[in-house]
Structure formats: C-alpha cells, structure tokens
N, C-alpha and C positions, 0 to 999 in steps of 0.2 A: 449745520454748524456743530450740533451733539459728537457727530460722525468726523468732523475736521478735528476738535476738538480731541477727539480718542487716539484719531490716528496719529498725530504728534506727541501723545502723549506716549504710547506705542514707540513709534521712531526715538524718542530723547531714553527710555529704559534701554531699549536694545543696542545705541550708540554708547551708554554710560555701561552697561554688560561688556560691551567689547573692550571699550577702553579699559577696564579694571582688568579683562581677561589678557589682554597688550601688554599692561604693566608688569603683571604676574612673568608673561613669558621672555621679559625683559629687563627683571629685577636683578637676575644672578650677573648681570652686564653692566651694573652701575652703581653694586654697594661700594666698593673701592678701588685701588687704583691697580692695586693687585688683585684681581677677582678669584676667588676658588671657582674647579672645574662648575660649569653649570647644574642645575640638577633638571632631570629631565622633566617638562611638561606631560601630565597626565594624559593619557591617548584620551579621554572622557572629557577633558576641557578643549583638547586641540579641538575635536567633532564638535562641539558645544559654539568655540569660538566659528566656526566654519558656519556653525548651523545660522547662527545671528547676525554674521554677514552677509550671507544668504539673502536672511529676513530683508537683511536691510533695502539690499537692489533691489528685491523685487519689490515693496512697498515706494520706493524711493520710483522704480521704474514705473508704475502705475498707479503714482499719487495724481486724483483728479486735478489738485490744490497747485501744480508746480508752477512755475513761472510762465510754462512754455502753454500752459493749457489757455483757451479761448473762451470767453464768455458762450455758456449756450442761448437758446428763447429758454424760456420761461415753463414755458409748456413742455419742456422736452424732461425727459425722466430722466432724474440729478445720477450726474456720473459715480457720487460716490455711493449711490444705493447700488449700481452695477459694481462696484469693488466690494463692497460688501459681498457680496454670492462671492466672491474670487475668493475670498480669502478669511470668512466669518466662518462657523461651524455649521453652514446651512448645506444642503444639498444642492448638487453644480445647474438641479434642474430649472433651479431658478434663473438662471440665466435668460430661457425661454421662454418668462413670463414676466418680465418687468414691470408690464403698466399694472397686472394685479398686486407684484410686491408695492410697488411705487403707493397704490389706494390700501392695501392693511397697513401699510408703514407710518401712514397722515395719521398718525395723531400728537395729541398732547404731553409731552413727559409729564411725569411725576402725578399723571391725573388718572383717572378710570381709564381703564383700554375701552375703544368702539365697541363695543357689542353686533358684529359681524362675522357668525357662526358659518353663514354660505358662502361668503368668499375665503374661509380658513378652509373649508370641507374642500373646496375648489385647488386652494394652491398645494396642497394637502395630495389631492388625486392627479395632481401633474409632478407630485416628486417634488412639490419646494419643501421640504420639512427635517428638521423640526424650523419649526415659525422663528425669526428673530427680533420678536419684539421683547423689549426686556429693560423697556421704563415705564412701565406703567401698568395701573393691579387690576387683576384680571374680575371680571362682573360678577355675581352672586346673586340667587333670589333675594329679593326685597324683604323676604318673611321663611327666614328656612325654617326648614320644621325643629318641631319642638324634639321629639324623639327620633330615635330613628328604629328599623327591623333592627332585629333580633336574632334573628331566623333567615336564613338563605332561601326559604318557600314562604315569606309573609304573604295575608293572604289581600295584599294590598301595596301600593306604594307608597307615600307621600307624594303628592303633588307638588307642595309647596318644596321641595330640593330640586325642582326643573324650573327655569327661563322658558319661557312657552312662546315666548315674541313668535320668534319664526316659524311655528308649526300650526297648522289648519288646527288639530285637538290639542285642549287646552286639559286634559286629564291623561291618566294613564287609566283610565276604566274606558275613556274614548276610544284609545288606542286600544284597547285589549279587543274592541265590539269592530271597530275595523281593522284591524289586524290582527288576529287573535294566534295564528303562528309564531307571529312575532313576540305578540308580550302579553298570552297564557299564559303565568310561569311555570305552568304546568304542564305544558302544550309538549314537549320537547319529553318529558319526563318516565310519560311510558314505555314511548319505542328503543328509550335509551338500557329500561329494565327486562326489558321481557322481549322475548324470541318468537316472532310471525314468519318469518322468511328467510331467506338464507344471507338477506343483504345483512341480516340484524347481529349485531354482538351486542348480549347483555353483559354490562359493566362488571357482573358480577364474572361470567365467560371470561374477559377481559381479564381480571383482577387474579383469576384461579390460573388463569395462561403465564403471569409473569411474574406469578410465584412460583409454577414450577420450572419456569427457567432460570431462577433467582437471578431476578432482575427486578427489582423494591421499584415501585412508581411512589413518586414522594412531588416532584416537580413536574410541571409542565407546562404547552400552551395549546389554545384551541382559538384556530385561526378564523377569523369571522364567526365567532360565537354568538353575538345576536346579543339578547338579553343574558346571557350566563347562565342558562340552564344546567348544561356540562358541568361546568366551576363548578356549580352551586352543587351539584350530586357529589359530586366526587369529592368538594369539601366535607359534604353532611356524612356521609357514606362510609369515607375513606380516610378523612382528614389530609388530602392531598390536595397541595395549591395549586391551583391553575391560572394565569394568567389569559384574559379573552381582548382581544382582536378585534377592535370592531369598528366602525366609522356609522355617526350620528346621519345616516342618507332619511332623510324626510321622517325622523323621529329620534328619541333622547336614549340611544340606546346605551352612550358607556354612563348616563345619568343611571338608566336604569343598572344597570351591572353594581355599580360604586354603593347604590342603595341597599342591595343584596349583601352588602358586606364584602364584597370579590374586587379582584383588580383588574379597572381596562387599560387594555392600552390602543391610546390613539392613533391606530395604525393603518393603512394601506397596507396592500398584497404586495406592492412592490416595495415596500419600508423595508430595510436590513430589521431583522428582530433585535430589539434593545438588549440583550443578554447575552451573559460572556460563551467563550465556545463550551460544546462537550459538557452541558451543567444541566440540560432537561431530559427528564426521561419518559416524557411520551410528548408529541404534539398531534393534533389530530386537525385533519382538514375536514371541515365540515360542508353545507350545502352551499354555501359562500363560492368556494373553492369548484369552479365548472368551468363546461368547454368558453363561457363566453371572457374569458382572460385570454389575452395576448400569450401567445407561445411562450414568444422568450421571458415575460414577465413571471410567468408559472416557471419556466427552466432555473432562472434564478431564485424563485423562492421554494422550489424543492433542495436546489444546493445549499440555503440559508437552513434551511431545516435539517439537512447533514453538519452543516457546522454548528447547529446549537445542541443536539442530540449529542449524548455521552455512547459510548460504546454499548451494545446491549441491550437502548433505550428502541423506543416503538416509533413510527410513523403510521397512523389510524387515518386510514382516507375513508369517510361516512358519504354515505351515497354521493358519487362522484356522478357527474349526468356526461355525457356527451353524443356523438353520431356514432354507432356498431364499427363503421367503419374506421373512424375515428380513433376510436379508443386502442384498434385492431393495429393501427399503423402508425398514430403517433403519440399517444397519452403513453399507453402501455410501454412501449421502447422507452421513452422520457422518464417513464417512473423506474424502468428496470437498468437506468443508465448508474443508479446508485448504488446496487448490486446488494441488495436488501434480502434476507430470507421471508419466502413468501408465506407468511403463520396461517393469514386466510386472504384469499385471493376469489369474490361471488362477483358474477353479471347478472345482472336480471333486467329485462325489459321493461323502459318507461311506460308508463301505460297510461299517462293522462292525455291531453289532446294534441299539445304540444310535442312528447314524446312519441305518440303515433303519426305524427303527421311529419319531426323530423328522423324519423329512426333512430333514435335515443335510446340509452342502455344506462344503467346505473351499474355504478363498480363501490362494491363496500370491500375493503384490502387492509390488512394488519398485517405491518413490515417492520422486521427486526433490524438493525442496523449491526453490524459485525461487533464485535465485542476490540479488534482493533483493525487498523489497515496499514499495510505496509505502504 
C-alpha cells in the first residue's frame, strides 16, 4: 500500500511538472489578441518537459495498480516490489531474486528493521544492492560501548559495538584465537613493513616510489581489506585515507574496521566503487582478490579501478594467487589490457598444500596508470 501510495504520488508531481511546463510553452499564445512574436522555450525545459513524459508512460505502462491488472494468489510475490527493481535506485539484479527481496522487504514501517544480516550478505552477493529499505531504523547493540579506540592498533576491541546474534564467537578475542589472520590487528602489519621476498613491498618502498614520481598518495581503496589493517597503517604512517571493502562473510569485519576509527564499505567485488571517477590515488587488491572470482566479474572490477584512479594514481595487486598457467594466459593479458606501466611486476610459487597441489603462483604487481589517455 506504502509502494501504491508513492507511486501516485510520484505520477500526480510529474503530471503537475508537465502541465506547468505546457503552460509556460503556451503562454506567449494567449496573453492577448495581438500576441508579440513568441519567445523561444529553453532547450533545458523542452529535454526536461520530454524527460517527464517519458516518466510518465513508462510508470503509467507498468503501474501494477491499473485497471487492466488482475488480482494475483496471495502467495505470489506483489507485482509492485517487481517494479520497484524497475525503476527504484536498486540494482537490475534484483530482478533475479524476488522471493529473497520479497522476505527482507516484510517488515514493519516506522518500527526497528528485522535483524537479518544473512539474508542482506546474500542479496548483497547476487548484486541486489544497495538494499531498499528505507522505513524503518536500522538495529544497534543493546549496550554500545562506553568509549571507543583511540588508536588504529588498540590492543583490544570493544565487544559491546558488535550484534553477535548471528556468529558462533560471541567476542573478538574468540575471533582473533580462531582466526587470527583475520582479526590479529597485527597479523597483517609485518609483511606490510618489512621485505622477506620479492612478492613483498614495504610501504615505506611504496611511499619513497610515488614520491619520486611525484605522484602524492593522499586517497585511496583497499579492496577486501579484512579488518583495515592496510587503512589503519597507512593512516598512522602516512596520514592517508583509505577506504576498506569488505563483506561481514561469518564474522563482523566492517564492525571491526569502523571500531578502528577507518571507513568500510559494504561492498561486493562486483559493486561499482561508490566514488566519483579520477579522485583515488592508489587502490590495492589484496588476498580477497584471486583466481576463484568469475572472469568477467574481475574484468569489470579492474575497469571500475581505471575509472576511479586519477591519472598517475597506482593499482597494488598483493599476492594475487592463481594456476602458472593461468596467470600466463589470462590474469596477465586481463590486467595488461589497461596498459599500466609495470613499477614491479614478482611471481613466486605457492607453496602451501593447496598451492602445490594446484600449481599456483602468486603475482605481487605495482601498476602506474598513465598520467592521461587519449
């Protein structure tokens, strides 16, 4: 009803838009009986008026409400949540998931949203996003903390700023003792400073490279960042923002990030990066970022990383994993398809069990993006 409700409200604005824009083009035709030559309509209101008759058909063509539509069952998932995807600011992918928008959609206006983190991760990893729920205020620990870090390396979290409902560990000390790659905050922090191998660039390497091409690193992103380790360095370090990538997959990792003082963002690999074009100047793909992504979803999200990169700016691929062959014949093409200068370009052989067993190679690569492109 909320959804009937808007959309005529919707239709009655852009019917009274037109008419006022009608009268305007129609004025110089009916102040008197002698009318002076007309004076021309603005090309910016003619496109305007075109644009909102436009609106009109097509809302008018695929209003569930009209006359001509038929009652559905009951059970069938309401036609106007299927026009919503049409024509709401969600992504088209929702299309091919109805009955999960249909079950995040059931709730109450004006009340607490559900508390249903797995099925938003879900619609989220098939491309429905960003979510369109937007009556109703989103959940909060029952007891947030009193303070918060200070420090980008506190040597602790607060608990009490995570909803723990849906995860097996009810701490982040739980989480650090089973997954301690994950949320050591430390864990991440060595191999980022200090040179063992040739995969490695220390940040400080890094930092001395794009000073002397004077190319300032000031912004950036780091795509499936984890807990914000990265951020967090390169904050403390550098005083350089970085925005981290990450999705909550069986633990509270953009909670963890936000606690750190950093910004997440809730994003999928295949998500357009929220940021205007040509404004970041490094993004780095981390261990997130490997052979087990869909080809073309990676093809797309390295061209996303052309377009938010400024001329000059870096793309940082950190041990990139995939098959020797692999890499040989179509990573490598795929990443040279954007015609990057190649600042360091290492392979080095996987060597855990997995890696030996599928002939795996890691690729660590610092790529300059042209300073312009014809």
């Amino acid at each position: 009803m909320g959804f009937t409700m808007g959309l005529n409200f919707v239709l009655l604005l852009v019917m009274v838009a037109t008419n006022i824009l009608s009268l305007y083009h129609l004025s110089s035709t009916v102040q008197s009986p002698n009318p002076p030559p007309p004076v021309p309509v603005p090309d910016h209101l003619l496109r305007q008026l075109n644009t909102i008759r436009a609106t009109i058909n097509h809302l008018t063509r695929h209003n569930p409400f009209s006359s001509s539509t038929t009652a559905e069952p009951s059970s069938a998932v309401p036609r106007d949540l299927i026009l919503h995807s049409q024509i709401g600011p969600i992504a088209s992918s929702c299309h091919n998931h109805p009955d999960l928008l249909h079950r995040y959609m059931n709730y109450t206006p004006f009340s607490t949203c559900p508390y249903d983190p797995d099925l938003q991760e879900t619609l989220i990893l098939n491309g429905c996003h960003p979510l369109p729920r937007r009556r109703c205020f989103s959940r909060t620990p029952s007891k947030p903390p009193s303070s918060l870090p200070l420090t980008h390396f506190p040597t602790s979290l607060p608990d009490s700023g995570v909803i723990w409902n849906k995860y097996s560990c009810k701490s982040f000390a739980c989480l650090s003792q089973n997954n301690p790659t994950g949320f050591d905050l430390n864990a991440q922090r060595s191999s980022l400073q200090k040179y063992t191998s040739e995969l490695d660039l220390p940040l400080t390497q890094f930092m001395q490279l794009a000073k002397s091409a004077n190319s300032p690193i000031r912004l950036g992103i780091d795509i499936g960042g984890g807990t914000g380790t990265f951020a967090a360095l390169m904050k403390k370090s550098y005083n350089v923002t970085m925005l981290t990538t990450t999705m909550n997959v069986n633990a509270p990792y953009n909670e963890a990030v936000a606690l750190r003082g950093l910004v997440p963002l809730h994003v999928p690999l295949q998500q357009r990066f929220p940021v205007f074009d040509g404004t970041m100047d490094l993004v780095r793909c981390g261990r997130a970022v490997n052979r087990w992504i869909p080809l073309s979803v990676m093809e797309f999200m390295f061209y996303d990383v052309d377009r938010v990169l400024r001329g000059g700016g870096y793309l940082w691929v950190d041990r990139f994993f995939s098959k020797a062959v692999d890499l040989e014949k179509i990573y490598g093409p795929l990443i040279g398809k954007l015609g990057y200068k190649k600042v360091k370009w290492a392979v080095a052989n996987k060597t855990d069990p997995s890696g030996l067993k599928h002939g795996e190679v890691y690729l660590s690569a610092l790529l300059q993006k042209p300073v312009s492109k014809s």
